[in-house]
C-alpha positions in Angstrom: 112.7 147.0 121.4 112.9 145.1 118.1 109.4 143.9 117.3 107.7 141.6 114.7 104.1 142.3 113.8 101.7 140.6 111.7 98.6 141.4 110.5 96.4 140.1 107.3 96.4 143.0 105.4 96.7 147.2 106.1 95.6 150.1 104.2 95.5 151.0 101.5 94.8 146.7 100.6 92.5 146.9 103.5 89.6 149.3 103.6 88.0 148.6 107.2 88.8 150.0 110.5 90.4 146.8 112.1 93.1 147.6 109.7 93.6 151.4 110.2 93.8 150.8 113.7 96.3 148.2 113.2 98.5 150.3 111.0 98.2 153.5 113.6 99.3 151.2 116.8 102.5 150.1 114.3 103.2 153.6 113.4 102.6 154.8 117.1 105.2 151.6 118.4 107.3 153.1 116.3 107.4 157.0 117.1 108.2 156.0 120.5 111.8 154.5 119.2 111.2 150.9 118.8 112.1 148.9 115.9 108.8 147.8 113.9 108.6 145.1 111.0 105.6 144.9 109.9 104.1 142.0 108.1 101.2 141.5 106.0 100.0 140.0 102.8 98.5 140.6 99.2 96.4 139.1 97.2 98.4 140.1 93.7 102.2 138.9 92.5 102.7 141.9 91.9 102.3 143.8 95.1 104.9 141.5 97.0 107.4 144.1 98.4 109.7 144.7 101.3 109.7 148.8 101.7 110.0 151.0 104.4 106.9 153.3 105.1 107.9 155.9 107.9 110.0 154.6 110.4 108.5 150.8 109.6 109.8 148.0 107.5 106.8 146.5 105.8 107.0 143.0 104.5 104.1 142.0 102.2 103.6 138.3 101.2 101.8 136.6 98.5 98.6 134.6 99.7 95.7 133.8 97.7 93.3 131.1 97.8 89.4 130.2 97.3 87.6 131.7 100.1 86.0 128.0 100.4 88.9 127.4 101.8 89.1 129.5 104.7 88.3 127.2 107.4 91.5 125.1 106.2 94.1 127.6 104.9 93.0 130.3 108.0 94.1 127.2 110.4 97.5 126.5 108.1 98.7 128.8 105.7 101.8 127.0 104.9 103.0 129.2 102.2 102.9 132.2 104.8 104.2 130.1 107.3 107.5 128.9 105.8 107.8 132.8 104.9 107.0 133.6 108.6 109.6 131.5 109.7 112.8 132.9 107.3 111.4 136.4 108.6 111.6 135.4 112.2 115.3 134.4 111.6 116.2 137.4 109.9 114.8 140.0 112.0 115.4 138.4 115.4 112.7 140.3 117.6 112.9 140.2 121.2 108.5 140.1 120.6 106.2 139.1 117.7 102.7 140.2 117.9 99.6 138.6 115.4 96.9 140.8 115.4 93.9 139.5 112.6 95.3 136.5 111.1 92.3 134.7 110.2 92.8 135.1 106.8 96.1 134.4 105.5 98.9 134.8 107.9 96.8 131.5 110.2 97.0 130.8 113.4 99.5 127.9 112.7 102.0 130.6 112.3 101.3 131.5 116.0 103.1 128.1 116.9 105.9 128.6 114.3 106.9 131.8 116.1 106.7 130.1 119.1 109.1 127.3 118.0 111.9 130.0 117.4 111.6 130.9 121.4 110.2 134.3 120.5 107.8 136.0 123.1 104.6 135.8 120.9 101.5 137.7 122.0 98.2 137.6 119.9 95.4 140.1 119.5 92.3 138.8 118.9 89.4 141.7 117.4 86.2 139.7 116.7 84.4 136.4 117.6 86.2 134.1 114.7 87.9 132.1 116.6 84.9 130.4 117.7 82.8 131.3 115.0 82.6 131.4 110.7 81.6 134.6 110.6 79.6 138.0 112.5 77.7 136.3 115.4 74.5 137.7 116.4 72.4 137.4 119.8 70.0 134.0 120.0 67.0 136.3 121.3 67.6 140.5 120.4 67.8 141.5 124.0 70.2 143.5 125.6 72.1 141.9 128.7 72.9 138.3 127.3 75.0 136.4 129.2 75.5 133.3 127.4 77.4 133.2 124.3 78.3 129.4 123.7 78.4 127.6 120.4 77.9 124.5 119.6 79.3 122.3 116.5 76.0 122.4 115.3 75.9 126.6 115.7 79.0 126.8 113.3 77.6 123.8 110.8 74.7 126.0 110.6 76.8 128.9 109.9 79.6 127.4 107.8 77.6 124.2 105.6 79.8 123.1 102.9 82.7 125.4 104.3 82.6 123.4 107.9 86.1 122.2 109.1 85.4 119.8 112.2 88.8 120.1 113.8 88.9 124.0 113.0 88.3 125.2 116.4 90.7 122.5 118.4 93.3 123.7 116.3 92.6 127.3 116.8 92.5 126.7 120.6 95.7 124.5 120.5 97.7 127.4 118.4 96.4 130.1 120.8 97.2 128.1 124.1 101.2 128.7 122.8 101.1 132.4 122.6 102.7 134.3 125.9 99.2 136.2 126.1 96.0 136.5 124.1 94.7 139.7 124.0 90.6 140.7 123.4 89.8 144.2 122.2 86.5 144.7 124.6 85.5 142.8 128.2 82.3 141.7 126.1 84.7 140.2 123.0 86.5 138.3 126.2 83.6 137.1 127.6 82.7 135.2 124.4 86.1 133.6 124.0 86.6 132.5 127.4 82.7 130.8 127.5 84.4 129.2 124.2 87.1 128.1 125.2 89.7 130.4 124.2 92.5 132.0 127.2 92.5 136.0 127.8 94.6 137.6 129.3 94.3 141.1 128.9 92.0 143.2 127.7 93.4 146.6 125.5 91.1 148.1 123.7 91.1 150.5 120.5 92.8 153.7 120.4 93.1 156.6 117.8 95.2 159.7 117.6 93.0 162.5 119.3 93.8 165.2 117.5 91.7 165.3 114.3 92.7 166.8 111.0 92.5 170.1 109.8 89.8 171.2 107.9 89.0 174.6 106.5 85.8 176.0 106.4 85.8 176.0 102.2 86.5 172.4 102.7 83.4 171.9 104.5 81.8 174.0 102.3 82.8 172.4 99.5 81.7 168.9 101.2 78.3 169.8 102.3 77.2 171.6 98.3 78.7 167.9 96.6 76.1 166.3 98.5 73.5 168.5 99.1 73.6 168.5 102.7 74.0 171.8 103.6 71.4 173.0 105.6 70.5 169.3 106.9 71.0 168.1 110.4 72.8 165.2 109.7 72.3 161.5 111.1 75.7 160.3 109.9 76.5 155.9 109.6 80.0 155.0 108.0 82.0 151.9 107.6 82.1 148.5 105.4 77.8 149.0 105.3 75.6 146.6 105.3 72.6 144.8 107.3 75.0 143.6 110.1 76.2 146.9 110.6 71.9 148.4 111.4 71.3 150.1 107.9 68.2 148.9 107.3 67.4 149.4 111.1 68.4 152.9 110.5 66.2 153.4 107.5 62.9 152.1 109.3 63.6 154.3 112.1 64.0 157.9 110.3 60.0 158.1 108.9 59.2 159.3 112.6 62.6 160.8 112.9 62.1 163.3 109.6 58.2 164.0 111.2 59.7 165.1 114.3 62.7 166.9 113.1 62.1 168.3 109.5 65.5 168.7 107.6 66.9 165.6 109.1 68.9 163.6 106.5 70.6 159.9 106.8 74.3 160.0 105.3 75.6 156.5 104.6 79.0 156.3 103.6 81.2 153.2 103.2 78.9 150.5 101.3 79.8 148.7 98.2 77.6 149.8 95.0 75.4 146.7 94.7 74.9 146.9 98.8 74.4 150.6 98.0 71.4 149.7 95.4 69.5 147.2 98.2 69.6 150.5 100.5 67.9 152.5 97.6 65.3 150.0 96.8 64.6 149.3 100.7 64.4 153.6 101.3 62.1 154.1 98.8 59.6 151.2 100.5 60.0 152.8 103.4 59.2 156.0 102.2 62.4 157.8 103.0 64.4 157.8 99.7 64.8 161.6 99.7 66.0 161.5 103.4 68.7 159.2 102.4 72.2 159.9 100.9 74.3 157.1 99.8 78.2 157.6 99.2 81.2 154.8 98.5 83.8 154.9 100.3 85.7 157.8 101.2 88.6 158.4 103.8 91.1 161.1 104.6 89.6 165.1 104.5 86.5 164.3 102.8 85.5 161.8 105.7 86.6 164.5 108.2 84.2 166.8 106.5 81.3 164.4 106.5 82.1 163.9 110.8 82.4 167.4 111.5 79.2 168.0 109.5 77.0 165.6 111.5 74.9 166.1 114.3 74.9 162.7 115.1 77.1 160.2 114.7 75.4 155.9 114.8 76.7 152.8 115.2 73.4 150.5 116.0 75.5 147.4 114.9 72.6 144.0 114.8 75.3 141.5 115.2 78.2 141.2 118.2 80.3 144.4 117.2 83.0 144.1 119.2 84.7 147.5 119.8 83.3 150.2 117.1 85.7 152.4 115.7 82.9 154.5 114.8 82.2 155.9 118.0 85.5 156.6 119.0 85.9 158.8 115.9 82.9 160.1 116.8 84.4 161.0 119.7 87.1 163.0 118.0 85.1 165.5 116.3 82.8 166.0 119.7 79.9 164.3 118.2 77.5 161.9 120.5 76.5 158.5 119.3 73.7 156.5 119.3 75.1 153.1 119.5 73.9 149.4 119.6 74.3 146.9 123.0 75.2 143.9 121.4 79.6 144.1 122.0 81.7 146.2 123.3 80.4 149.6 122.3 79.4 150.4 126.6 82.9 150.2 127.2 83.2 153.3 125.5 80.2 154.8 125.2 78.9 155.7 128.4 74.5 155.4 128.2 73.0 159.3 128.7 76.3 161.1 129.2 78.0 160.8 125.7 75.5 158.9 123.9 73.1 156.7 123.6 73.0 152.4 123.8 70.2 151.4 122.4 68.3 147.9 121.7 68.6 148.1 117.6 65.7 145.4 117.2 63.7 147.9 118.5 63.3 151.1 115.9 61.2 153.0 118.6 64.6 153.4 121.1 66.6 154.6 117.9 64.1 156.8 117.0 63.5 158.3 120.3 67.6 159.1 120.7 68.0 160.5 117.7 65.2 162.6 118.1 66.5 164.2 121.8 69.8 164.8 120.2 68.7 166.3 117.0 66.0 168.8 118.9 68.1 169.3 121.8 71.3 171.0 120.5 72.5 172.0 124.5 72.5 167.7 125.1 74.3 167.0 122.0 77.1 169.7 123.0 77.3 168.4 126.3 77.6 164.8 124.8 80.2 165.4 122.7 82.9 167.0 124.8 81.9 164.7 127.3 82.9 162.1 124.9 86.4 163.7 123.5 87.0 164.3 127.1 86.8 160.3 127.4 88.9 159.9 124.4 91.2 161.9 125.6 91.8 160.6 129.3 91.1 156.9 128.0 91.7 156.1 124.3 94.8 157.6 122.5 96.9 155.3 120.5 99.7 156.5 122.5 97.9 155.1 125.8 96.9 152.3 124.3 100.9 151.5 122.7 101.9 152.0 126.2 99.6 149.8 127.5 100.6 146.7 124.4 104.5 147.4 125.6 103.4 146.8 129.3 102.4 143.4 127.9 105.4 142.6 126.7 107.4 143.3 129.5 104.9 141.7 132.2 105.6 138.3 130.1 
């Protein structure tokens, strides 16, 4: 099969786990024997390129605008568009898949495929269709059932960014595609009470086999950062207060009274997010139970996983299908996750983790302290989890279950 995807941007331009996911299903699509162009854009002249990676063709197109302009240019790219369209003509693919476009490819671009008579499916990974930016609940409970927005929700959000006809359009470019697809049941529910069509619902996968570390590499890892010896409470990603880090820090005073030795390992946040974390650790008293790392991928973040005891995700805001607990998963670690999104379609509450209310510090405290004293239930909650991973999650399960889509419609 000869297919077209698009995507905003990939590794290494893109450092967060939307677009590693992205860039695995492509490379997955394509080790089963089916022809992959992959397009995406960059933000520099001088990174436009048309290479092969693997067995892919990657296409990477200029866009660059002020992010004041998002609302607009995230509706109707037209640079990327007109590009879109010459591409389509070239590479004549019997399906072309958008996958995060809310950047720079735009949903206008969705129609433009459409046009050509292409089969065009669209994968949609977080609430911005509906919304300017990370929705969170209206009251911090767990069990919400109503996720509407109003015009007046998104002026609140957006102000001086606020595009009135930004959601019609979004809606009328969507309503062309041959199937939207949502990442989690919970993501779904929040388009469809919006006003957005979903199909199908295909969640995240990753390759279950996780890479090989030695134990000098570990070794090595653990004496860099002074962890060795520490039963680590581990947090990584694009850090920050959406993602729980502060929730995190308030809960470990009890957590570090209970279980002496236990150590908070951030990884992931940007330095000047990195020096709010400091300042806020040392208020709360826990600045030497705190480590606080850039980013990092590849072996070393290997080592940090496989060192961990525990592995969170206690996301404040809508977090729609963590990556985080799926690699997690891979190195048999249990998770203590948050119940806002889709992390309970993974995660499954007392047998390989934890879901947990994140407003309230007392139930992250508690879970983290029966997983850290309790070394038989952490076991048990890990290979319960891999198990799930395993049976459930695999990119190749989930590229099977993409190609179903494309030959149901």
């Amino acid at each position: 099969m000869n297919i077209l995807y698009l995507t905003d941007a990939i590794p290494p331009a893109s450092t967060g786990g939307s677009g590693k996911r992205i860039y695995a299903l492509c490379e997955e699509l394509a080790r089963q024997g089916h022809a992959l162009t992959l397009v995406t854009t960059v933000e520099r002249r001088a990174d436009v390129s048309d290479e092969r990676r693997g067995g892919i063709r990657i296409i990477s197109l200029y866009s660059r605008y002020h992010r004041g302009l998002r609302a607009y240019v995230s509706v109707h790219n037209p640079r990327v568009v007109r590009a879109v369209e010459k591409i389509i003509a070239d590479v004549r693919p019997d399906a072309v898949h958008f996958d995060n476009i809310h950047t720079h490819i735009s949903y206008a671009a969705i129609r433009a495929a459409k046009r050509t008579g292409c089969k065009t499916y669209v994968t949609l990974r977080d609430a911005m269709a509906v919304a300017y930016g990370k929705m969170y609940p209206k009251i911090p409970v767990c069990g919400l059932t109503d996720f509407r927005r109003s015009w007046l929700d998104n002026f609140k959000q957006a102000r001086k960014r606020f595009n009135p006809l930004r959601n019609f359009c979004i809606r009328r470019s969507l309503r062309g595609a041959d199937a939207v697809i949502a990442v989690s049941g919970a993501l779904k529910n929040i388009l469809e009470q919006n006003g957005i069509r979903v199909d199908e619902v295909i969640h995240d996968g990753i390759e279950i086999e996780p890479p090989a570390l030695s134990s000098g590499e570990r070794a090595a890892a653990a004496h860099r950062y002074g962890l060795e010896g520490k039963k680590i409470v581990f947090l990584p990603g694009r850090l920050n207060y959406a993602k729980g880090v502060y929730a995190a820090v308030d809960s470990f005073a009890e957590v570090v009274r209970r279980v002496p030795g236990a150590l908070l390992l951030f990884v992931g946040a940007a330095p000047d997010e990195q020096e709010k974390m400091r300042a806020y650790a040392a208020e709360a008293g826990a600045a030497e139970h705190v480590r606080m790392l850039g980013w990092t991928d590849g072996a070393r973040l290997a080592a940090h996983y496989e060192l961990s005891a525990v592995v969170i995700s206690p996301s404040l805001c809508f977090d729609m299908f963590p990556g985080v607990n799926l690699e997690a998963a891979l190195y048999g670690k249990p998770v203590v996750t948050g119940c806002f999104g889709g992390a309970k379609e993974f995660v499954v509450d007392g047998k390989t983790g934890f879901i947990i209310n994140p407003y309230k510090t007392g139930e992250l405290t508690d879970a983290l302290i029966k997983l850290l004293t309790d070394a038989g239930m952490s076991q048990r909650f890990g290979q319960a989890a891999y198990e799930r991973l395993a049976a459930d999650f695999s990119i190749a399960r989930i590229a099977q279950s993409v190609l179903a889509q494309y030959a149901k419609r």
